[in-house]
C-alpha positions as CSV (number, residue, x, y, z in Angstrom):
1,X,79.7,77.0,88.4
2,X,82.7,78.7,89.7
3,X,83.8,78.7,93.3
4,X,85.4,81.5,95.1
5,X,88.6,80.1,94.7
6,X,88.1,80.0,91.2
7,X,86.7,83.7,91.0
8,X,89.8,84.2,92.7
9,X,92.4,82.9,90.6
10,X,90.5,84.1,87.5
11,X,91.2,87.9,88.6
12,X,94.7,87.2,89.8
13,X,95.5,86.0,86.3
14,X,93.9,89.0,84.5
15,X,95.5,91.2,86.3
16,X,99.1,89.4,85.7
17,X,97.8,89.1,81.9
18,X,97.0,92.9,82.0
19,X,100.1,94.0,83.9
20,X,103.1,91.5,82.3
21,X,101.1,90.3,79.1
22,X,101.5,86.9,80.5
23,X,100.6,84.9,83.3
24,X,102.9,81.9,84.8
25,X,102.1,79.7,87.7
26,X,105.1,81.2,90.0
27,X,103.5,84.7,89.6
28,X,100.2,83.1,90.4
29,X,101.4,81.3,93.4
30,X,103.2,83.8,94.8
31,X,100.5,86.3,94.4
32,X,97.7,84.8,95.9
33,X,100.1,83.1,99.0
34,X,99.7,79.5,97.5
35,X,101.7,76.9,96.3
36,X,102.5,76.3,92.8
37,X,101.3,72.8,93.1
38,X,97.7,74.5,94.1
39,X,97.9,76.2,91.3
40,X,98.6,74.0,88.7
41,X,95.7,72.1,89.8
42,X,93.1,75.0,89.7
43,X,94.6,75.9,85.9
44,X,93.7,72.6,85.0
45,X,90.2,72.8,86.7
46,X,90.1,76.3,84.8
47,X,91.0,74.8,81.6
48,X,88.5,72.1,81.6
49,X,85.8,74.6,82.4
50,X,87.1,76.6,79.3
51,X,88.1,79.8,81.0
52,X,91.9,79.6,80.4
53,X,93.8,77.6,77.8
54,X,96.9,75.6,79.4
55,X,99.7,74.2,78.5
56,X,102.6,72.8,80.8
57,X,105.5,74.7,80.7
58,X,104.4,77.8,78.3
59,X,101.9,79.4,80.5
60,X,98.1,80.4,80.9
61,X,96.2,82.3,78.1
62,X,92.6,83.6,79.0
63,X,89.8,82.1,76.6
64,X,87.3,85.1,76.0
65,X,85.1,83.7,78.2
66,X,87.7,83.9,81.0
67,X,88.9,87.4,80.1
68,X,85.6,88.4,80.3
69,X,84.8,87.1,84.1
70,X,88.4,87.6,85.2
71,X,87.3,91.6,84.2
72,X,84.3,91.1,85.9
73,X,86.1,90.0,88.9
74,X,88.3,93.0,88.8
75,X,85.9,95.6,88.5
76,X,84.0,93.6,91.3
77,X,86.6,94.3,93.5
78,X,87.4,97.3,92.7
79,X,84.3,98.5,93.0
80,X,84.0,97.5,96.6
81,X,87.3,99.0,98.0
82,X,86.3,102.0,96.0
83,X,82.8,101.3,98.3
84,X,84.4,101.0,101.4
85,X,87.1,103.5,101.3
86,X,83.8,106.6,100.9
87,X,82.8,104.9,104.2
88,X,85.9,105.4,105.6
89,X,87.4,102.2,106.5
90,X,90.6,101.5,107.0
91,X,92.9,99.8,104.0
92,X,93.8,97.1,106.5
93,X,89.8,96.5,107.1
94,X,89.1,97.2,103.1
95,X,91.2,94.3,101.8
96,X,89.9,91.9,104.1
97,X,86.2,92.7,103.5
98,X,86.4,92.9,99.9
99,X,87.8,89.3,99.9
100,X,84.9,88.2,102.0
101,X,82.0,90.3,100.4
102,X,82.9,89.8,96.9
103,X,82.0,86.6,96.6
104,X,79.1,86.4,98.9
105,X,76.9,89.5,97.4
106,X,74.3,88.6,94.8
107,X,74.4,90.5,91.0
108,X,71.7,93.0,91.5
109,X,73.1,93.9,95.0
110,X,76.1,94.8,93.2
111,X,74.7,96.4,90.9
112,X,72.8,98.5,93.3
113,X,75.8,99.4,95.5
114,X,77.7,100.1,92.1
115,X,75.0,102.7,91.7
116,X,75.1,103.9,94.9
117,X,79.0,104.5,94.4
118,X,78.6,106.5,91.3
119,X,75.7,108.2,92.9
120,X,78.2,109.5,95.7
121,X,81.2,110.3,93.1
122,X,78.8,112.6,90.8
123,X,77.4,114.4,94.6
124,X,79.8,114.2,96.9
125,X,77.9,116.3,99.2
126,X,75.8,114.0,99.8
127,X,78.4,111.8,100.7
128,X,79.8,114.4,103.0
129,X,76.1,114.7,104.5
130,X,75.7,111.0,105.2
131,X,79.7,111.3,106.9
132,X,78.4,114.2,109.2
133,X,75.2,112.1,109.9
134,X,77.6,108.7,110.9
135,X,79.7,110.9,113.1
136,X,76.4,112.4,115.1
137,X,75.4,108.5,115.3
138,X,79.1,108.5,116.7
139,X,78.7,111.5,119.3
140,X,75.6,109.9,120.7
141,X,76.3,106.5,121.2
142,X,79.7,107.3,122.7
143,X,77.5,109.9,125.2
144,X,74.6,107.6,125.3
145,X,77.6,105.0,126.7
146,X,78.8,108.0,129.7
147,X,75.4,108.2,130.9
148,X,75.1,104.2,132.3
C-alpha cells in the first residue's frame, strides 16, 4: 500500500526520469524541500516495495511497475490543476489543493472529474455558462450580505 509520501516521491522521480533521463537523491531532495537523508530512506522503502531499483551511489531506475504509478501520479496531478484552473482559482490556491486532493480522492471520483474536465475542453460554453452562473451566485450573496 503506498502512502502519500510515497505517491509523492514516485511522481517526483518520473518527472526527473522524464525530464534529465535520470533521477539522483540531491534532485529528489531538493525538489520536494526534504533532506537527502529522507530520501534515501524512502528509495529504500520504494525499492523493497519493487517500484524503483536502487543502488547507492549510481542512482534510482523505475521498475515498470513504478513507471507506471509514478505516470499515474502525474497525470493525477495534472489533471487536477488542469480542474482547478477552469474554476478559476488562483495558481497559489491550485498547487496547494492539488497536493491535498490528490491523495485523498477515490479512483472513480477521479475518473469522474477527469470526465468532467474533458467534458468542458470539448464545450467550452458550457464551461463559460456554469462561470456566468458562479458569478450571479457571486452578485447575490455579496447583495444578499448589503441587505443585513
Amino acid at each position: 500500500m503506498l502512502t502519500p509520501s510515497m505517491e509523492d516521491y514516485l511522481e517526483k522521480i518520473y518527472e526527473l526520469m522524464k525530464e534529465k533521463g535520470y533521477a539522483r537523491v540531491s534532485d529528489i531532495a531538493s525538489s520536494l524541500a526534504v533532506q537527502p537523508s529522507s530520501v534515501t530512506k524512502m528509495i529504500q522503502k520504494l525499492d523493497e516495495q519493487q517500484y524503483v531499483t536502487y543502488e547507492k551511489y549510481r542512482g534510482i531506475i523505475l521498475t515498470p511497475r513504478g513507471e507506471q504509478l509514478g505516470r499515474l501520479m502525474k497525470q493525477r496531478h495534472k489533471m487536477l490543476e488542469r480542474f482547478l484552473r477552469m474554476l478559476d482559482v488562483s495558481e497559489a490556491t491550485i498547487e496547494k489543493d492539488v497536493e491535498g486532493i490528490e491523495h485523498h480522492v477515490s479512483p472513480s471520483t477521479m475518473d469522474s472529474l477527469n470526465s468532467l474536465v474533458l467534458f468542458f475542453e470539448d464545450y467550452p460554453e458550457c464551461l463559460e455558462e456554469y462561470k456566468q452562473f458562479r458569478q450571479k451566485m457571486k452578485d447575490l450573496s455579496a447583495t444578499d450580505g448589503d441587505t443585513k
